[in-house]
C-alpha positions in Angstrom: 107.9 93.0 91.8 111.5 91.6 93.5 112.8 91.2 89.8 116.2 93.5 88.5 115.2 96.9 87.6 117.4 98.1 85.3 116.5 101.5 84.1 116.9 105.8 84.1 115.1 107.6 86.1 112.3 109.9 84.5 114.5 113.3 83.9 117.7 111.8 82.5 119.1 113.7 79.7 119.7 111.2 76.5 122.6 112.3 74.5 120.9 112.6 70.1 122.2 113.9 67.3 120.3 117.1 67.7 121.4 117.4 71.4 120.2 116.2 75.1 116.7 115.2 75.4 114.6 113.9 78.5 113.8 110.3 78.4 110.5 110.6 78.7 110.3 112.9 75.7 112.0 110.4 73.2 109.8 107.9 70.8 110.4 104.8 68.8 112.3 106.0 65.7 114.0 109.2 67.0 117.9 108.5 66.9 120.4 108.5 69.8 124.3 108.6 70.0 125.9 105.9 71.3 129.4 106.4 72.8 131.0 105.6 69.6 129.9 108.8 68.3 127.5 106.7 65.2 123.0 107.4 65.7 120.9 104.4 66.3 116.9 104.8 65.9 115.5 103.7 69.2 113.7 100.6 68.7 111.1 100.7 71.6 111.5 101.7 75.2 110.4 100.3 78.5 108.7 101.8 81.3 108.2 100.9 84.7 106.8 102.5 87.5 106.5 102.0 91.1 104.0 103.2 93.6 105.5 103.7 97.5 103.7 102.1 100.0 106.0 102.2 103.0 108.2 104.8 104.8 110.9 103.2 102.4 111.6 102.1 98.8 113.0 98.5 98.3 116.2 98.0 98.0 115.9 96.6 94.4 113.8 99.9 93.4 115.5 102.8 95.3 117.9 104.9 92.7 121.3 105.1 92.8 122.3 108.2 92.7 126.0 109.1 90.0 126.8 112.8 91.5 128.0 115.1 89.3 131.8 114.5 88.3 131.8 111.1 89.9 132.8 109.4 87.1 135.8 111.9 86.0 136.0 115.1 85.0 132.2 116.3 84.2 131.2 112.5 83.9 128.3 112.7 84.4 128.1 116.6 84.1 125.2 116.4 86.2 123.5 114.3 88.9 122.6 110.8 86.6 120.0 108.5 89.3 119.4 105.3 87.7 118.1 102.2 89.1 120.6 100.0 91.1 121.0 97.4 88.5 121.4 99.4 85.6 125.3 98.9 84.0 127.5 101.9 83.2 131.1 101.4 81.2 133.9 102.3 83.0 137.4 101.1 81.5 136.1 99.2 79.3 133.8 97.2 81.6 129.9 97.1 82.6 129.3 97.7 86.4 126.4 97.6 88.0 125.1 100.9 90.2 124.8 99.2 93.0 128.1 97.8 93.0 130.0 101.0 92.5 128.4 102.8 95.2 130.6 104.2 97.3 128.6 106.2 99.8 130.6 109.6 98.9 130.0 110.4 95.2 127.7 107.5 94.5 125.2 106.6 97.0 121.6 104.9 96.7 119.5 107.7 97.2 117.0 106.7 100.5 116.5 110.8 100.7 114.4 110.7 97.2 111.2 112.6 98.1 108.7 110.9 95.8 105.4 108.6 96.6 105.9 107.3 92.6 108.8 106.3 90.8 109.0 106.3 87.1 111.9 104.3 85.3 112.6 103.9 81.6 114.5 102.0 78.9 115.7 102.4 75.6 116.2 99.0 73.0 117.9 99.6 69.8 118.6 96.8 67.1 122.0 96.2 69.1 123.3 96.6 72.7 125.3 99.5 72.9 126.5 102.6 75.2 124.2 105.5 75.5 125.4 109.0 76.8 123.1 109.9 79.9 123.8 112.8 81.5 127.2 112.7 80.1 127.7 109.5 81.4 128.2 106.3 79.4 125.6 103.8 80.5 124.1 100.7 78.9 120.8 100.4 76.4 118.5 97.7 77.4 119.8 94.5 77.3 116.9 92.0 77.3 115.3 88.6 76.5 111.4 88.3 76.5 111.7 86.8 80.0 113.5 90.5 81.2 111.2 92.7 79.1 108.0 90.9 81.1 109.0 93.1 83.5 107.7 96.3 82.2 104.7 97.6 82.1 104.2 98.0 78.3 106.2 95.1 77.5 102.9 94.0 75.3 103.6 96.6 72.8 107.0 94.9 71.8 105.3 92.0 71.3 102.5 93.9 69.4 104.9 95.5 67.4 107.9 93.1 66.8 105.6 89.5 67.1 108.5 87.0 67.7 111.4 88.8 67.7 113.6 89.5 71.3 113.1 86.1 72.5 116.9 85.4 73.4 119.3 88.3 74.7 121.6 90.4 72.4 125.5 89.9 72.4 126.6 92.5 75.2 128.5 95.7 74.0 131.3 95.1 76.7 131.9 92.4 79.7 129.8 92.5 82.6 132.1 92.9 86.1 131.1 90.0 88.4 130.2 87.5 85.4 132.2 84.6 84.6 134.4 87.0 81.9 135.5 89.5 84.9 136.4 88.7 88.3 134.2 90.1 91.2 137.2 91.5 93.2 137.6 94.2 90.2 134.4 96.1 91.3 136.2 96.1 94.9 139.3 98.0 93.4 136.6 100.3 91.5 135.0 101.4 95.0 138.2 102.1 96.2 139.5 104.0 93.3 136.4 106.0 92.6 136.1 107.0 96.8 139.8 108.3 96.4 139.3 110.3 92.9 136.3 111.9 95.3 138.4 112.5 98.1 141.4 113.8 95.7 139.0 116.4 93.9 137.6 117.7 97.2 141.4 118.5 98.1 141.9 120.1 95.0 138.9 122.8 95.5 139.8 123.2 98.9 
């Protein structure tokens, strides 16, 4: 598969009404917060996994790695890895992993010791911003095209016959679509390497 992957890696906290859960542990119908505070019932998730067969992952598989406080103050408020096209909100704006990395406080992660890798994704009725890891990060955005890729994409169709065939309206502009300008992610690196350096100062 050379196709976007755009998911959290198995482990990642969810933010729900009745606290962080794992990913893994969550099921169509159980309810999330979004950012805004309001609890949406998950309306199917994704999975996607990924088998190593050379020394390395591909570059459109390996995680990107969101250290602890990278973000701002406790955001996330603990190591978030999600894959590298995966979109997080910050000011306002989606960015992509992989174009926020910054090789200080986010990095793709080539040291991940693992021969399988085991991504998932959360739809609701409506694109919004989930809370992983204390982080705010995108829900799935996808058409029937983007869903093909994962694995159990024939249970949505099993279970909502029809539906999903065009994308959602997105919760927030994408940075590098036609609505924001590419050179913003460029000022983004550059601000989030200086935060890192600035906060290292302050604990020495």
């Amino acid at each position: 598969m050379t196709s976007p992957v755009v998911c959290f890696l198995l482990g990642t906290n969810i933010l729900t009404p009745d606290g962080e859960k794992k990913i893994e542990t969550l099921q169509i119908g159980d309810k999330v917060t979004a950012a805004s505070g309001a609890a949406f019932p998950i309306k199917w998730i994704g999975r996607m996994g990924f088998k190593r067969s050379v020394d390395n992952w591909p570059e459109h598989v390996l995680p990107v790695r969101i250290k602890h406080g990278a973000l701002g103050e406790e955001i996330p408020h603990r190591d978030l890895l999600v894959s590298p096209n995966h979109a997080l909100l910050i000011d306002g704006e989606l960015h992509c992993a992989k174009d926020i990395v910054n090789g200080d406080t986010i990095i793709s992660d080539a040291s991940i010791d693992t021969a399988y890798l085991l991504y998932f994704h959360i739809e609701l009725e409506h694109h919004e911003i989930l809370i992983a890891d204390g982080a705010p990060a995108e829900s799935l955005y996808a058409d029937a095209e983007r869903r093909e890729n994962f694995s159990n994409f024939a249970e949505f169709e099993r279970l909502y016959p029809g539906e999903g065939r065009e994308a959602p309206e997105r919760c927030a502009p994408l940075a590098g679509s036609k609505v924001v300008k590419r050179s913003k992610i460029e000022l983004l690196r550059e601000a989030l390497v200086k935060g890192a350096a600035a906060k290292r100062e302050k604990v020495s």
